[in-house]
N, C-alpha and C positions, 0 to 999 in steps of 0.2 A: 546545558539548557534542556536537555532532551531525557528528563527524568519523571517519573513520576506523574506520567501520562495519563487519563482519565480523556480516553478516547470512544466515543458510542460506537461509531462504524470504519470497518478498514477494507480497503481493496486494496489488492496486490496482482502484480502482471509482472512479465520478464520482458526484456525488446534484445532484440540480437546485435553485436555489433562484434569487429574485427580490430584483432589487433597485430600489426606487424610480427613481433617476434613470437606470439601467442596461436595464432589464428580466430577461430571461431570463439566469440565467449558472447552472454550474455549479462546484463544489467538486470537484478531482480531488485521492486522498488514496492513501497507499502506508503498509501497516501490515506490521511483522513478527511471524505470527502467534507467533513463541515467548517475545519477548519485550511484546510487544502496544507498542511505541512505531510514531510516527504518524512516520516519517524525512522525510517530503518532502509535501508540498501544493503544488498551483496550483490558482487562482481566474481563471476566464476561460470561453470557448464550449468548444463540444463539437465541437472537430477536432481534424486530422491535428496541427498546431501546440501545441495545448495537451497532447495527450499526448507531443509530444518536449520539451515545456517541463518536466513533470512527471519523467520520466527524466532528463534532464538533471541535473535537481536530484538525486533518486535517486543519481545518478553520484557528484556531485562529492560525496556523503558519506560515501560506503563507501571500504576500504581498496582500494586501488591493485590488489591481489590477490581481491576479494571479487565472485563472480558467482554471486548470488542464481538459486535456482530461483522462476520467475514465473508464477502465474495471476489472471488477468484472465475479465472476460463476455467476450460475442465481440464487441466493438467493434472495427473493423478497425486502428484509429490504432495499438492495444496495439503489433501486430505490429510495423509501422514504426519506432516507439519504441525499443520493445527493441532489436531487431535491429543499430537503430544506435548505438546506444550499448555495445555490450560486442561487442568483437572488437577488428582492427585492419588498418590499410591494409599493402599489399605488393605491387610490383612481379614481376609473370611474368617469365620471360623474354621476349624479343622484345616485349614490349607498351610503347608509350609515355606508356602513366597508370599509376599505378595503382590498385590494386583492392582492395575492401571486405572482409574475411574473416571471418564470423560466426564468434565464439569455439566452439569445440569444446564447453567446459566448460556455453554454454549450456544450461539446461532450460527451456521457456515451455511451460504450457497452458493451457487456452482451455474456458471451461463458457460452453455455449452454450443459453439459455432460449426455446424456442418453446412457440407455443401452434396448435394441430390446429382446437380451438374454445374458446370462454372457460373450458369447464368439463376440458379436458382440455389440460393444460401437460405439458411431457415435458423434459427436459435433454440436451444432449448434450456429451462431453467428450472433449478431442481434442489431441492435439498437435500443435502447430505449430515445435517446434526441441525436439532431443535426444530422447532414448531413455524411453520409458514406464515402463521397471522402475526408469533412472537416479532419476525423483521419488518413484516406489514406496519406495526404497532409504532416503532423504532423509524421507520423511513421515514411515516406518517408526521412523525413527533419533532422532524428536522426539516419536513419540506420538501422531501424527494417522494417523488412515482415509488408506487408500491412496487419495484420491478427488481427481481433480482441480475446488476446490471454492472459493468466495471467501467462505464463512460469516464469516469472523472480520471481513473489513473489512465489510459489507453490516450486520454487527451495530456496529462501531463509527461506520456512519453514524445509525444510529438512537440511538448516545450522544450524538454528535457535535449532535444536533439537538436534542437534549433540553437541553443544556447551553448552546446559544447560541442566543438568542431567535431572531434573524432569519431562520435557516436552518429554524424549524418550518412544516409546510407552511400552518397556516392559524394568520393572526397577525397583527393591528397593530404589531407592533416593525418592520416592513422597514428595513433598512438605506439610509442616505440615496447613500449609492455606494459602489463596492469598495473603496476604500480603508478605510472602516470599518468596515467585513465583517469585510475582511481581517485589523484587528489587533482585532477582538473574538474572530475566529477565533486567531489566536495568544496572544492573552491566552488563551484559554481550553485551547490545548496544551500551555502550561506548566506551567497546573494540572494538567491529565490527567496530565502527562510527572514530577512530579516532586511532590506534593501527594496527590494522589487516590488510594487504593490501590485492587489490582484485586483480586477474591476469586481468581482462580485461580493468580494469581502467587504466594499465603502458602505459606511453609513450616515444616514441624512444628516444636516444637520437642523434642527427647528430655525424655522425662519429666514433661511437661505437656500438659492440653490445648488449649491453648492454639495459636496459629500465629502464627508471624513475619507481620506485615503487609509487602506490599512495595507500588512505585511500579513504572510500565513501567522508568524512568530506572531505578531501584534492581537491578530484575532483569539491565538491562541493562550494567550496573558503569559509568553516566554519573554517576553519585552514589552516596554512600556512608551515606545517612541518609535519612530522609524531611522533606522539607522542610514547617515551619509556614504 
């Protein structure tokens, strides 16, 4: 289902979680906030590697034409990630390699959360590839605050935790190792993805009051119904 993606906006976040025989790992997750589907996951550490693992994935779903505007916290890996995955290689003249060319079309920004002291947290928001007004333009055109901001995914990891035991922060269910995580964690996208309706997805319907329920999949035209 999850091909040929033509997605405007993506955020991506990581949330921590534990696993029995593993210890520490993280869940990295990429949602689009218009249609709220969850396109891409990896499960692994918190490096430079796991977030090109997590793009990567990203990539290979979207249409061939499709370069997402992207915010991220400020983890440094984001940058790397992105950067390399969306553009393409090209030979200079006179050079005998060649060379990497960050797409034009790029947008990436970057909300960065410091803290002064415990009782005084501050944000800061920044671009790091394409033009400020260019995502202003893009937020504007979907109905979100001009703000470069990761609310939607940071709220669907606190779904995401509620719905699958192992991932709550304080819990006897731990997972016996990643590979159980993992497909407890996909069992449980499926449902989100094509089962679960979202209140903000419903649409009116003329002359009732009533509202069409939908699914992310449904909003997204991956399916045509809601599945039982």
């Amino acid at each position: 289902f999850f091909r040929h993606l033509l997605l405007p906006l993506v955020q991506m976040d990581e949330l921590y979680c534990r696993v029995r025989r593993t210890g520490k790992m993280w869940l990295w997750l990429a949602i689009d906030p218009v249609t709220k589907i969850l396109p891409s996951l990896h499960l692994g550490k918190r490096k430079n590697d796991d977030a090109m693992a997590l793009a990567h994935d990203l990539k290979l779903r979207l249409h061939p034409n499709s370069i997402p505007a992207f915010t991220t916290d400020g983890l440094r890996g984001y940058f790397y990630a992105i950067t390399a995955h969306f553009g393409h290689w090209f030979r200079p003249k006179r050079a005998r390699s060649n060379h990497w060319h960050v797409s034009d079309d790029l947008l990436y920004g970057q909300l960065l959360k410091q803290r002064k002291s415990r009782n005084s947290p501050f944000s800061i928001m920044r671009m790091l590839w394409g033009n400020r007004n260019d995502l202003n333009a893009i937020l504007k055109l979907h109905g979100f605050a001009q703000l470069i901001q990761t609310a939607f995914i940071e709220r669907v990891n606190l779904t995401i935790r509620r719905g699958v035991a192992p991932l709550m922060r304080k819990t006897w269910s731990l997972a016996q190792h990643p590979e159980h995580l993992l497909l407890h964690i996909e069992w449980w996208r499926t449902y989100y993805h094509f089962i679960r309706t979202h209140e903000s997805l419903a649409l009116p319907i003329p002359g009732l009051r009533k509202r069409r329920q939908r699914s992310p999949a449904l909003a997204a035209n991956l399916t045509t119904k809601l599945w039982s």
